[in-house]
C-alpha positions, 0 to 999 in steps of 0.5 A: 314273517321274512327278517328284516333286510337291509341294503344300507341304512337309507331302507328297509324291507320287510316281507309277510307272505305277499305283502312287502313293506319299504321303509325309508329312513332318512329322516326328518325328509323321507323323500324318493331322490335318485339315489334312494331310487337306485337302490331301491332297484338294487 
């Protein structure tokens, strides 16, 4: 399994061989806004 990566506090990711799991942590609303969206493309 990859490390964990971070972009910033607000997700992380993780990988294992194809599966890739996008954590979002800002809670207590763990909802997609728009920046979350952009970084997401990041």
């Amino acid at each position: 399994m990859d490390a964990p990566r971070t972009g910033s506090s607000r997700l992380v990711m993780e990988r294992q061989g194809a599966v890739a799991r996008l954590v979002i942590n800002r809670p207590p609303l763990n909802i997609l806004d728009l920046a979350t969206l952009r970084e997401m493309l990041e």
